[in-house]
MOPAC internal coordinates of N, CA, C and O (Angstrom, degrees):
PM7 1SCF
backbone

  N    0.0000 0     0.00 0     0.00 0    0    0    0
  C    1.4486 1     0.00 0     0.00 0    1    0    0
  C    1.5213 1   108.93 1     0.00 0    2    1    0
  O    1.2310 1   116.97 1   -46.00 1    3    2    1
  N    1.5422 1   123.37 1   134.00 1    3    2    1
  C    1.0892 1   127.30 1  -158.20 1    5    3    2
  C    1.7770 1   106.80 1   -85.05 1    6    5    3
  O    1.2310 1   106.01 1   -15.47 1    7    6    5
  N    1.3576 1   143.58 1   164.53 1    7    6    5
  C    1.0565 1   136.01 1   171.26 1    9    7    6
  C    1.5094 1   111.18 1   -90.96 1   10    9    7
  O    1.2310 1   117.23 1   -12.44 1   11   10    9
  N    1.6808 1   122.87 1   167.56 1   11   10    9
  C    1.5532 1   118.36 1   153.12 1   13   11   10
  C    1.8547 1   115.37 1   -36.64 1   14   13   11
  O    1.2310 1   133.14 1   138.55 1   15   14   13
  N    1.5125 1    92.21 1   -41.45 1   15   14   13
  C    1.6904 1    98.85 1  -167.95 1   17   15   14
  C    1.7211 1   115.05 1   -65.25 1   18   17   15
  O    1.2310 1   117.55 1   147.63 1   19   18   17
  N    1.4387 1   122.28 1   -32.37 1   19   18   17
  C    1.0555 1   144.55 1  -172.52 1   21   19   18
  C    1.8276 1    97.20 1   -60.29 1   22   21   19
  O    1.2310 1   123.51 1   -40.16 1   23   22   21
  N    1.5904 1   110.87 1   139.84 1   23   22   21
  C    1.3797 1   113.21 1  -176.77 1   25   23   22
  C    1.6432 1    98.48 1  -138.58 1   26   25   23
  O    1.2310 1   105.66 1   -52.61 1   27   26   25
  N    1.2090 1   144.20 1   127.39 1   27   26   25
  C    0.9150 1   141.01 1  -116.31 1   29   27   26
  C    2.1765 1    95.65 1  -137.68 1   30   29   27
  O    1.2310 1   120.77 1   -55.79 1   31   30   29
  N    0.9633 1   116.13 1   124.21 1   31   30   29
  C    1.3362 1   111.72 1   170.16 1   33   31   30
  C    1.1846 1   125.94 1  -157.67 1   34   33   31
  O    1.2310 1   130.14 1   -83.21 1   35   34   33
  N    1.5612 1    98.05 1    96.79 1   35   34   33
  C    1.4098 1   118.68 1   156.26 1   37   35   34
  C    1.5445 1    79.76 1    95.95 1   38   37   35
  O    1.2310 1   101.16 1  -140.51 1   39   38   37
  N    1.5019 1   151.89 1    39.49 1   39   38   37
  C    1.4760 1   136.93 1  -176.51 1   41   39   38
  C    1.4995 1   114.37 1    96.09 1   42   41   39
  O    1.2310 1   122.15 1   143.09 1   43   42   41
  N    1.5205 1   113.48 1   -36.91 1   43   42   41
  C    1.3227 1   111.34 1  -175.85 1   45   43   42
  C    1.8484 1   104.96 1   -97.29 1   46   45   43
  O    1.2310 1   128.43 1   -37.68 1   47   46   45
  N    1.0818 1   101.37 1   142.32 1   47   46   45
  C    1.6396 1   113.96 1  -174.78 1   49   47   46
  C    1.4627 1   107.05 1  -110.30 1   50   49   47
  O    1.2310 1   133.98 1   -47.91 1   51   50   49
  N    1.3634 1    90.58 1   132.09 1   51   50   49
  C    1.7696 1    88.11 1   164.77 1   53   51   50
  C    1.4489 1    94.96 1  -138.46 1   54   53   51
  O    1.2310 1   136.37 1    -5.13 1   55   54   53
  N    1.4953 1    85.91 1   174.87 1   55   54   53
  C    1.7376 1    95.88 1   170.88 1   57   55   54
  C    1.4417 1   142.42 1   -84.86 1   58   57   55
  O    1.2310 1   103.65 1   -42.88 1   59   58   57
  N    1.5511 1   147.69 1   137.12 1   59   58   57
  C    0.9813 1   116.93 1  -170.54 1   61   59   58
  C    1.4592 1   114.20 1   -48.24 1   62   61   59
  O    1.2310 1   111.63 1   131.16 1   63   62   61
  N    1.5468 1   133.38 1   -48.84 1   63   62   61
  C    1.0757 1   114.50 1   175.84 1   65   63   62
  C    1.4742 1   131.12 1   -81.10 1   66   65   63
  O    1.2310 1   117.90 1  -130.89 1   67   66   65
  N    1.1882 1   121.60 1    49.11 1   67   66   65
  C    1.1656 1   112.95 1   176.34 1   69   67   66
  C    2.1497 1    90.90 1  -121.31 1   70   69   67
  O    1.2310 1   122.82 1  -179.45 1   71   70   69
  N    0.9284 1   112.21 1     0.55 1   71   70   69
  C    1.4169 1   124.77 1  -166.10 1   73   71   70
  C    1.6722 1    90.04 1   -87.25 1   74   73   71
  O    1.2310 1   128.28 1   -33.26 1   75   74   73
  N    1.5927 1   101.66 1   146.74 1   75   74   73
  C    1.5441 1    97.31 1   178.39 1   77   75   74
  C    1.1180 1   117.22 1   -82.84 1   78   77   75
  O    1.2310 1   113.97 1   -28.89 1   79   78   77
  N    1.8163 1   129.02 1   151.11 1   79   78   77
  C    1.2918 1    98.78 1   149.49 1   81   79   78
  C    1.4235 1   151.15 1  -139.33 1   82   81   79
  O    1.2310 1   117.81 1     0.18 1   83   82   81
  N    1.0844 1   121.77 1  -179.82 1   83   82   81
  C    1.7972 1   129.28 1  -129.62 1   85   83   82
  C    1.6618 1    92.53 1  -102.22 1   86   85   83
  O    1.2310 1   111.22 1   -29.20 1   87   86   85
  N    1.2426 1   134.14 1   150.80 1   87   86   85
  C    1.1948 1   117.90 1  -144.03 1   89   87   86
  C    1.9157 1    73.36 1  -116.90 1   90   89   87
  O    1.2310 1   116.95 1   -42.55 1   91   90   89
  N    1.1219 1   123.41 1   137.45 1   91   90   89
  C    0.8760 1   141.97 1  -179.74 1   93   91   90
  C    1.4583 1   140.25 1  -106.14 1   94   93   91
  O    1.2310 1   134.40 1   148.36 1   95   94   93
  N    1.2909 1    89.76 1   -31.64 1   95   94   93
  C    1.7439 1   119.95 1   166.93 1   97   95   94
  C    1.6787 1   141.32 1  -124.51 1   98   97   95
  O    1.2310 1   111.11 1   -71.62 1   99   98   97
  N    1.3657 1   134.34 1   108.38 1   99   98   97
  C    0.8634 1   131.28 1  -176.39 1  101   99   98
  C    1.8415 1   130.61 1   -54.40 1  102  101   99
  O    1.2310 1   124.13 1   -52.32 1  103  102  101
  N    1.4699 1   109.68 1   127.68 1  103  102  101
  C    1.8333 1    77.97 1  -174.36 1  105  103  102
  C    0.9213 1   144.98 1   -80.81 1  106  105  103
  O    1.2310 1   119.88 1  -166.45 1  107  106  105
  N    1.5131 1   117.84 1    13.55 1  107  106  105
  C    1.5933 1   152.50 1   166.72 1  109  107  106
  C    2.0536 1   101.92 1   -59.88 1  110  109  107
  O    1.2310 1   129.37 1   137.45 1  111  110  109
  N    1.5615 1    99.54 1   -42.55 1  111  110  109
  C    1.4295 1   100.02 1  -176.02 1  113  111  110
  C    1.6281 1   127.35 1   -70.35 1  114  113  111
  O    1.2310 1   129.08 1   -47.22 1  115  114  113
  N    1.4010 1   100.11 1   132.78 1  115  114  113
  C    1.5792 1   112.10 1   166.72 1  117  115  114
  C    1.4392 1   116.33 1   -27.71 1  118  117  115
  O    1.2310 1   122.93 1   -37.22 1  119  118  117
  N    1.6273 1   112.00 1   142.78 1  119  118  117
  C    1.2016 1   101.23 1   171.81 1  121  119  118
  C    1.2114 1   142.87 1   -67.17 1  122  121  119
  O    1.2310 1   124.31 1   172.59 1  123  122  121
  N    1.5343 1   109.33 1    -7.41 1  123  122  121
  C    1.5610 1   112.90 1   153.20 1  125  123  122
  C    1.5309 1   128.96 1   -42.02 1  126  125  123
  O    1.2310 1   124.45 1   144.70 1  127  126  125
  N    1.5230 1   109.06 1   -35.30 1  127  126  125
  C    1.2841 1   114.54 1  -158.11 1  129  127  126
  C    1.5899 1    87.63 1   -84.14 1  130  129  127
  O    1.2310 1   114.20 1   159.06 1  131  130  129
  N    1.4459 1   128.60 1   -20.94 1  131  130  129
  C    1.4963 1   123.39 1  -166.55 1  133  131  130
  C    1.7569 1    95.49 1   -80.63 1  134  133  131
  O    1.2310 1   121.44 1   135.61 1  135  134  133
  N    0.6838 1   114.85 1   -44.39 1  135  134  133
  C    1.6286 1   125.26 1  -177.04 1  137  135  134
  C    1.7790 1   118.49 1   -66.79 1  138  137  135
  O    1.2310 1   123.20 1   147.28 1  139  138  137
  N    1.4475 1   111.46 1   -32.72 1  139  138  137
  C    1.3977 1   133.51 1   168.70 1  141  139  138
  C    1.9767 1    89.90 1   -76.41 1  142  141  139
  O    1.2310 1   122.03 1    88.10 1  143  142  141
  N    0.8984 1   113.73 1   -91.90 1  143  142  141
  C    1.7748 1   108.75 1   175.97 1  145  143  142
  C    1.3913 1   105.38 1   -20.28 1  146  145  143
  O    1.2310 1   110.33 1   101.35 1  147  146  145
  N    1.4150 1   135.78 1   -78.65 1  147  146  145
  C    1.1067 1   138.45 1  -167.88 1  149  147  146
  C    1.8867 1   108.52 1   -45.56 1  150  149  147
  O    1.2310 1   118.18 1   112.39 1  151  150  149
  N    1.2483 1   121.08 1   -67.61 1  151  150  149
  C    1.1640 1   119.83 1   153.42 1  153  151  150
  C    1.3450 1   135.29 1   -10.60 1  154  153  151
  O    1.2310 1   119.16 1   131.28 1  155  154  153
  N    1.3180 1   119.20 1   -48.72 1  155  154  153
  C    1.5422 1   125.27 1   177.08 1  157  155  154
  C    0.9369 1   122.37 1  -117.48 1  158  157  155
  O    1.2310 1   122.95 1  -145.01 1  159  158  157
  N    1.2592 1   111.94 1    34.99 1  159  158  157
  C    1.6746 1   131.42 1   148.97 1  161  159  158
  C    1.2835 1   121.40 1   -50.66 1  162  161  159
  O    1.2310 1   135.95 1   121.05 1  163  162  161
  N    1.2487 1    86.73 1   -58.95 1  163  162  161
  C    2.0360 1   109.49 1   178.16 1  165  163  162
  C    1.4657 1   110.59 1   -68.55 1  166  165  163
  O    1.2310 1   118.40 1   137.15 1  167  166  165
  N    1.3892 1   120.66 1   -42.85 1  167  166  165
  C    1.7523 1   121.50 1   163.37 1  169  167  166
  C    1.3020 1   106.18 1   -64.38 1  170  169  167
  O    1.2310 1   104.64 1   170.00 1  171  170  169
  N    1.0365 1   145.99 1   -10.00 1  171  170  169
  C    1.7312 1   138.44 1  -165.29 1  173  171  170
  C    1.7895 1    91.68 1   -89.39 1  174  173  171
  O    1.2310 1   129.08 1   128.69 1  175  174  173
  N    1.7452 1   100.12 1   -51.31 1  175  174  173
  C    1.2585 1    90.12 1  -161.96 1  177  175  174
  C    1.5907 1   127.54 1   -72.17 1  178  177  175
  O    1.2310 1   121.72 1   150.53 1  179  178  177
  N    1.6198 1   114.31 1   -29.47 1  179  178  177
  C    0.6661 1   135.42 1   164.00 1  181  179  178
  C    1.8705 1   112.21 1   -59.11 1  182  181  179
  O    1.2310 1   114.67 1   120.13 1  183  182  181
  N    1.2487 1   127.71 1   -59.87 1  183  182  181
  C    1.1669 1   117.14 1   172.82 1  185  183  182
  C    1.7126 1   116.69 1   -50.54 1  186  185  183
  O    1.2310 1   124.77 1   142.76 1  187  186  185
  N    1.7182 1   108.45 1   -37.24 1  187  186  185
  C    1.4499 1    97.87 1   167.45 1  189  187  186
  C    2.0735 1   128.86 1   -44.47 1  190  189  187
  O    1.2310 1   133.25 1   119.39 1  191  190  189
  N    1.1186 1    92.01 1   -60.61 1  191  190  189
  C    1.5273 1   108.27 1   170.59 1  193  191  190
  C    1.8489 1   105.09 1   -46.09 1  194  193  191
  O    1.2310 1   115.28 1    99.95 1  195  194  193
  N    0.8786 1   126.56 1   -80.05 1  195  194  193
  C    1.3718 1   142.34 1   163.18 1  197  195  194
  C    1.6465 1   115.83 1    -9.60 1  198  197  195
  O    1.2310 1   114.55 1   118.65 1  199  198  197
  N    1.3473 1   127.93 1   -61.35 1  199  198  197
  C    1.0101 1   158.54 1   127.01 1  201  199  198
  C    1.8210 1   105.15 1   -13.15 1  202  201  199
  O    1.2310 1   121.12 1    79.62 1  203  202  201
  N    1.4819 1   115.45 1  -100.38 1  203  202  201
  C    1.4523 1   125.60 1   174.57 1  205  203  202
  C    1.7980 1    96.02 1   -23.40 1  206  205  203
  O    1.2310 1   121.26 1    92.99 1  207  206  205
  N    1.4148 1   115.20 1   -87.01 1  207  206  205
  C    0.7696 1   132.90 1   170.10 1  209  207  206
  C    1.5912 1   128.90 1    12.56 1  210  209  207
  O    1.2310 1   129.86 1   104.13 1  211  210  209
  N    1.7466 1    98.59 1   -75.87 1  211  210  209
  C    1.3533 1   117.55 1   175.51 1  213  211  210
  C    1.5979 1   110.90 1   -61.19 1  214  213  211
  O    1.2310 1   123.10 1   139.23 1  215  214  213
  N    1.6030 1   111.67 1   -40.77 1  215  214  213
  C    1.3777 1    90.02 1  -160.96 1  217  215  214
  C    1.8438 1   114.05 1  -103.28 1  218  217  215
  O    1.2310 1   124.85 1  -164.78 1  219  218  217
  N    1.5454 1   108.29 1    15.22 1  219  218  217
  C    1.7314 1   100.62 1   143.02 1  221  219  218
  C    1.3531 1   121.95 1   -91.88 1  222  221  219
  O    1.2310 1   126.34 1   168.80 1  223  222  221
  N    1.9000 1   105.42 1   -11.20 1  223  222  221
  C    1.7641 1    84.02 1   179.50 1  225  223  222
  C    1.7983 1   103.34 1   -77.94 1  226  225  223
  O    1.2310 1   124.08 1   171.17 1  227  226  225
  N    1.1736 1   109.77 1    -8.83 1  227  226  225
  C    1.4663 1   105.33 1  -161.47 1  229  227  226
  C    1.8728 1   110.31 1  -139.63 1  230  229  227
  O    1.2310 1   132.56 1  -159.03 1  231  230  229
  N    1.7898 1    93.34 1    20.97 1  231  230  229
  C    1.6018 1    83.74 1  -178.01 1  233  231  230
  C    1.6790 1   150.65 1    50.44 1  234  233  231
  O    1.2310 1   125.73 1   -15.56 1  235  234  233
  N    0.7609 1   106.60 1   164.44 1  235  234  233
  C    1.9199 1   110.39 1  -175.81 1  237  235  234
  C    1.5233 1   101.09 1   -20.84 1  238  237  235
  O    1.2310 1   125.74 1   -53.76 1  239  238  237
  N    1.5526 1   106.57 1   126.24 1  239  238  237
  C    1.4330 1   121.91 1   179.27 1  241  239  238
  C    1.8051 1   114.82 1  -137.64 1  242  241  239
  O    1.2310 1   128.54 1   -19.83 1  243  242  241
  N    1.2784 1   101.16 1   160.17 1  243  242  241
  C    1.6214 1    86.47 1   171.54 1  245  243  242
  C    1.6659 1    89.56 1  -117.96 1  246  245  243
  O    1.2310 1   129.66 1    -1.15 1  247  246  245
  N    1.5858 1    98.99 1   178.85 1  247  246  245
  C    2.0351 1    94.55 1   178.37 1  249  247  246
  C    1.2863 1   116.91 1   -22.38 1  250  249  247
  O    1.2310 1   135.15 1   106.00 1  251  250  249
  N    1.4938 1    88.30 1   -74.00 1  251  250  249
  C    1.7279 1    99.04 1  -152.31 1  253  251  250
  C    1.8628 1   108.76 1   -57.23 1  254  253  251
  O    1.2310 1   130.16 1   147.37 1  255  254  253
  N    1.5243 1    98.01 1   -32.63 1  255  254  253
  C    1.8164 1    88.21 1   178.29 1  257  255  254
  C    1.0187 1   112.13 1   -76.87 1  258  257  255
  O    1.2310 1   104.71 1  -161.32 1  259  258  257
  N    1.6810 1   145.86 1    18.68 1  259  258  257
  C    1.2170 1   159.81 1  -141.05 1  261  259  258
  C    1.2649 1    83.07 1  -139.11 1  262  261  259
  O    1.2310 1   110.51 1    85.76 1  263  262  261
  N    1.1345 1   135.43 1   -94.24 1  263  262  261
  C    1.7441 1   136.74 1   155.50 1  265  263  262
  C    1.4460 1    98.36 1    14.63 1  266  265  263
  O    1.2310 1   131.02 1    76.58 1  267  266  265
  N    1.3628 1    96.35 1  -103.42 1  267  266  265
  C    1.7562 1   128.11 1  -159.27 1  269  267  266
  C    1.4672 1    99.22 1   -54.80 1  270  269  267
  O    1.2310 1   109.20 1  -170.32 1  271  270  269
  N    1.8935 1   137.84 1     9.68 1  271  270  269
  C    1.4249 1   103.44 1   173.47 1  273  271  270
  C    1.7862 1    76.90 1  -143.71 1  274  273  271
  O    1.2310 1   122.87 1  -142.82 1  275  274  273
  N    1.4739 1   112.11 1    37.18 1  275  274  273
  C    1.7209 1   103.41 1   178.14 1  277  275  274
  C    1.3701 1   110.85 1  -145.47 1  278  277  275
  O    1.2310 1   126.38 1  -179.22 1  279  278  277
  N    1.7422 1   105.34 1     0.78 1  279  278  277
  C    1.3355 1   101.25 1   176.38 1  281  279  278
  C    1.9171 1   110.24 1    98.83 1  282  281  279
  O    1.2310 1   134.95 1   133.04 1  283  282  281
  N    1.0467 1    88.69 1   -46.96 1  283  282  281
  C    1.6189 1    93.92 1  -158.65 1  285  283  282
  C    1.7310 1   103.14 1   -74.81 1  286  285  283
  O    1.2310 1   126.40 1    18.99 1  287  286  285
  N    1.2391 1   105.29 1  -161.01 1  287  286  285
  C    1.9938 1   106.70 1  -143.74 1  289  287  286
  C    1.7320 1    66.78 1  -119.30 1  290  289  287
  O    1.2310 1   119.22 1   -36.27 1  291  290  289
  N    1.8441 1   119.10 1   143.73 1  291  290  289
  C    1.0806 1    95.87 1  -179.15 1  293  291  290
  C    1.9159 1   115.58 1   -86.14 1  294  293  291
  O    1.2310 1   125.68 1  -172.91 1  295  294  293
  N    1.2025 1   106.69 1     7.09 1  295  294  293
  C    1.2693 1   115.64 1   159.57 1  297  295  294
  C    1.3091 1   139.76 1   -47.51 1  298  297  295
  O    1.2310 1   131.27 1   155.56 1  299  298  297
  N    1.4762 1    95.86 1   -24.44 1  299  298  297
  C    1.7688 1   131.15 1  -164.52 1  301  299  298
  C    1.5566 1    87.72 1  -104.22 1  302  301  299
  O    1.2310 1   121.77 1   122.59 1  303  302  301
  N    1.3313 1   114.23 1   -57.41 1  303  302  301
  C    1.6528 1   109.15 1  -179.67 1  305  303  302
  C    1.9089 1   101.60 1   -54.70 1  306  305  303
  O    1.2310 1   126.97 1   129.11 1  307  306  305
  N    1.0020 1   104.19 1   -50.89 1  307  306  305
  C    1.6539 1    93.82 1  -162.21 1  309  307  306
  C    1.8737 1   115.50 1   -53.40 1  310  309  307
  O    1.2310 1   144.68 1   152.79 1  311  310  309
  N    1.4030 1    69.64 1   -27.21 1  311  310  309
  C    1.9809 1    77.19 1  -165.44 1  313  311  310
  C    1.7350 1   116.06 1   -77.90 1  314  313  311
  O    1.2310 1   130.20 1  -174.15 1  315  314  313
  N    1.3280 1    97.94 1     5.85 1  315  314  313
  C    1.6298 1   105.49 1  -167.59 1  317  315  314
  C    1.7084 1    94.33 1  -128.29 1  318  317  315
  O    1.2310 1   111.78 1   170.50 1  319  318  317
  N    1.5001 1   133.10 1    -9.50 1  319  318  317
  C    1.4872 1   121.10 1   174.43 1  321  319  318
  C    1.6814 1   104.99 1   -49.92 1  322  321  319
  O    1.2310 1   137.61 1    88.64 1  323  322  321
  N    1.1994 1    83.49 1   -91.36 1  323  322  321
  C    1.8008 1    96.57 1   179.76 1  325  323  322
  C    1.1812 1   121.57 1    -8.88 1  326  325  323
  O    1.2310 1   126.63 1   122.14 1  327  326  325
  N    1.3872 1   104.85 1   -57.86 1  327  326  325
  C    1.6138 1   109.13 1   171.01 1  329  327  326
  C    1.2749 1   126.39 1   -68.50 1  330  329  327
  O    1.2310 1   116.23 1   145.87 1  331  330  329
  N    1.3654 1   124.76 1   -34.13 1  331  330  329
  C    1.5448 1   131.69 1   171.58 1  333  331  330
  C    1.6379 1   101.48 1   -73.08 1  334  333  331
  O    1.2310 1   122.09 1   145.13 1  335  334  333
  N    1.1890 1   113.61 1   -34.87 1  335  334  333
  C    2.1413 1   104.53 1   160.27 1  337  335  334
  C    1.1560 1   115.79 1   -67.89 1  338  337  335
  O    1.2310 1   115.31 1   167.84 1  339  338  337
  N    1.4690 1   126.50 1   -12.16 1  339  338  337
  C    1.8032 1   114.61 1  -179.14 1  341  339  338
  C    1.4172 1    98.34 1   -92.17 1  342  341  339
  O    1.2310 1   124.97 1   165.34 1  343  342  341
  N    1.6073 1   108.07 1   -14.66 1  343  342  341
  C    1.4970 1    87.43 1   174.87 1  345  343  342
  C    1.7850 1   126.00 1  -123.13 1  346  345  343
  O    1.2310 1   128.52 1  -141.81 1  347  346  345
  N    1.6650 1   101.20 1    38.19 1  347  346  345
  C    1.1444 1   125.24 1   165.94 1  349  347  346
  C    1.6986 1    96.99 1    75.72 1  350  349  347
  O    1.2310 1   107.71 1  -151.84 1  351  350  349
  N    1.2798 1   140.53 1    28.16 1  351  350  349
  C    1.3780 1   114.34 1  -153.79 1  353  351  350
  C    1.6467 1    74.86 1  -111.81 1  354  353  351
  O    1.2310 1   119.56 1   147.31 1  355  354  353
  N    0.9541 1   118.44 1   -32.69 1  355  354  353
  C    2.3772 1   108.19 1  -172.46 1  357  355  354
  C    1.7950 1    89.41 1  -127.11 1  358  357  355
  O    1.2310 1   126.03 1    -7.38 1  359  358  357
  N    1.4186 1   106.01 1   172.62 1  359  358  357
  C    1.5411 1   141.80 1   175.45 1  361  359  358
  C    0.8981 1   142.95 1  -137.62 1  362  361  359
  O    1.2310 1   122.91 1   -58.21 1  363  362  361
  N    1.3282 1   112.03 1   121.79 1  363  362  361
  C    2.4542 1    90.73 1  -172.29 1  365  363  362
  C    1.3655 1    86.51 1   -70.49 1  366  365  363
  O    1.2310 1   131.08 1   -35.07 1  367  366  365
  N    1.5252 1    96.23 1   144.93 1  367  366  365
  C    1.8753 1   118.77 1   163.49 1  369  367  366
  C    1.3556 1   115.05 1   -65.15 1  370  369  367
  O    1.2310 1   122.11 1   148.28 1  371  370  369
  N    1.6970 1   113.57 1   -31.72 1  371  370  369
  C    1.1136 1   122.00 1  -174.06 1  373  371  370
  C    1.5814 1   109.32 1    84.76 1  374  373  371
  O    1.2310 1   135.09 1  -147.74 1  375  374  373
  N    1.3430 1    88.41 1    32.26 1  375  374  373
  C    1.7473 1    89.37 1   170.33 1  377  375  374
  C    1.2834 1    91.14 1  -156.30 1  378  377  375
  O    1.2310 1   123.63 1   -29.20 1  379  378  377
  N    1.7744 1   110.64 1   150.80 1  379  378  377
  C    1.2216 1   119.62 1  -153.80 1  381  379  378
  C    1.8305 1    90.60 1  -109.15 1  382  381  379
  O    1.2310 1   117.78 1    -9.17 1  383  382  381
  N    1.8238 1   121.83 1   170.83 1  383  382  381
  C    1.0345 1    99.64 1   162.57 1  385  383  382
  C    1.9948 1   101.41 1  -148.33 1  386  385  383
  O    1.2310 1   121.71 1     2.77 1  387  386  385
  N    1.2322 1   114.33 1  -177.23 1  387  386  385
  C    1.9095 1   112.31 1   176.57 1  389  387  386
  C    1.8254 1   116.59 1   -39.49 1  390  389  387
  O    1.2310 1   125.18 1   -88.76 1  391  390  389
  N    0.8084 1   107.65 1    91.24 1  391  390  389
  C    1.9609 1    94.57 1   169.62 1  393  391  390
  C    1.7001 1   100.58 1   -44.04 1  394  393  391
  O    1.2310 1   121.63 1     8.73 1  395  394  393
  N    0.9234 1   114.49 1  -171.27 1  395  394  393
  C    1.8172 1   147.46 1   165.76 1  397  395  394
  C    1.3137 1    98.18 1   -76.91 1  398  397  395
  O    1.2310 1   100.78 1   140.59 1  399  398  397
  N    1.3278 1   152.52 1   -39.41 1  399  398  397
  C    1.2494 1   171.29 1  -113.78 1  401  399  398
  C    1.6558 1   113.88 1  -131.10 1  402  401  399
  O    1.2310 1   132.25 1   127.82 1  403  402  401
  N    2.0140 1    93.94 1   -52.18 1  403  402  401
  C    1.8831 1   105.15 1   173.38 1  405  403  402
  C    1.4371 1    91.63 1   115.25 1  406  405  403
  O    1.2310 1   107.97 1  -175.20 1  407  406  405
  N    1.3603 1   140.08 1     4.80 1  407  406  405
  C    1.3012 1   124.80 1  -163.16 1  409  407  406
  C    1.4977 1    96.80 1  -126.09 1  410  409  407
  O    1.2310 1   116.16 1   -23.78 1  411  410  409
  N    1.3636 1   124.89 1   156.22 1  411  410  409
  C    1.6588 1   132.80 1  -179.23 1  413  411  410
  C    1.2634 1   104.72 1   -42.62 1  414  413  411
  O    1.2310 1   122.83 1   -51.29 1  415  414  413
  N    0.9643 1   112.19 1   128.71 1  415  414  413
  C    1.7587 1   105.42 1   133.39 1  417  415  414
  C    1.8074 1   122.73 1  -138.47 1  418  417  415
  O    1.2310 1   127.75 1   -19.63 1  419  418  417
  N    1.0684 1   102.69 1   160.37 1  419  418  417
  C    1.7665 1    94.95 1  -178.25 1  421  419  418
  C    1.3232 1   120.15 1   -66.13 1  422  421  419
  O    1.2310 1   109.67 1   -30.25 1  423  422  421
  N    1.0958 1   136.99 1   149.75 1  423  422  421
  C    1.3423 1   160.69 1  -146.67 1  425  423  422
  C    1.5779 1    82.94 1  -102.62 1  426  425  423
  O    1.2310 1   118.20 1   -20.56 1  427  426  425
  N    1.2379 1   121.03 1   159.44 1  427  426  425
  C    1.5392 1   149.21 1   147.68 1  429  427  426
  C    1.2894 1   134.23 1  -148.37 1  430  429  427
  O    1.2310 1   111.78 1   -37.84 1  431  430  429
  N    1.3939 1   133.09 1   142.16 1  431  430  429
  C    1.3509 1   148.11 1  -125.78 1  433  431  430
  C    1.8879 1    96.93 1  -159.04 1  434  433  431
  O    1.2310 1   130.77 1   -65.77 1  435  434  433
  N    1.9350 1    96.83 1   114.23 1  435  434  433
  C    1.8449 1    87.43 1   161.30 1  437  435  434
  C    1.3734 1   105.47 1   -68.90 1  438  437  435
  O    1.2310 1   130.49 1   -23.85 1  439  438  437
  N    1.4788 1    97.37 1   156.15 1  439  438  437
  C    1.7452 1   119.45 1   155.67 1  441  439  438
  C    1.5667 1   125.80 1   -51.78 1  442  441  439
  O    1.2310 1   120.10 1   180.00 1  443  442  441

């Protein structure tokens, strides 16, 4: 049985802390911004999984179809690629495909 802490991708589980992490806040910033960072720790991880998730049930995606078949805002998708590529879990295909919009965007692929 899995814990609250457990974050789940694609079958394989890890832990929140075993996940890296992404520096979120500058140290120039107000302490709001430490408390806003701290806060979306727990959305990062969860959007990670979410993310993974969507694109083996449904394969090569660009943002916005990442968005539109995961629930999430594709704002939320954008802000978590990069990071799910530093940690090998998706890949650009290297082929771009239609946004929601009509304009490119890159394709992505789980590991």
């Amino acid at each position: 049985m899995s814990s609250l802490d457990d974050t789940h991708f694609g079958g394989e589980v890890k832990r929140f802390f075993d996940l890296p992490i992404f520096n979120r806040v500058r140290c120039s910033d107000p302490i709001t911004s430490y408390e806003a960072a701290d806060a979306a720790k727990d959305l990062a991880s969860k959007h990670f999984s979410t993310i993974v998730d969507c694109l083996k049930a449904h394969g090569s995606l660009g943002k916005d179809g990442i968005a539109r078949h995961s629930g999430l805002e594709a704002n939320q998708v954008a802000r978590r690629l990069n990071e799910l590529q530093k940690m090998n879990l998706i890949r650009l295909t290297g082929r771009t495909v239609k946004s929601s919009a009509g304009r490119n965007e890159r394709e992505w692929r789980a590991v």
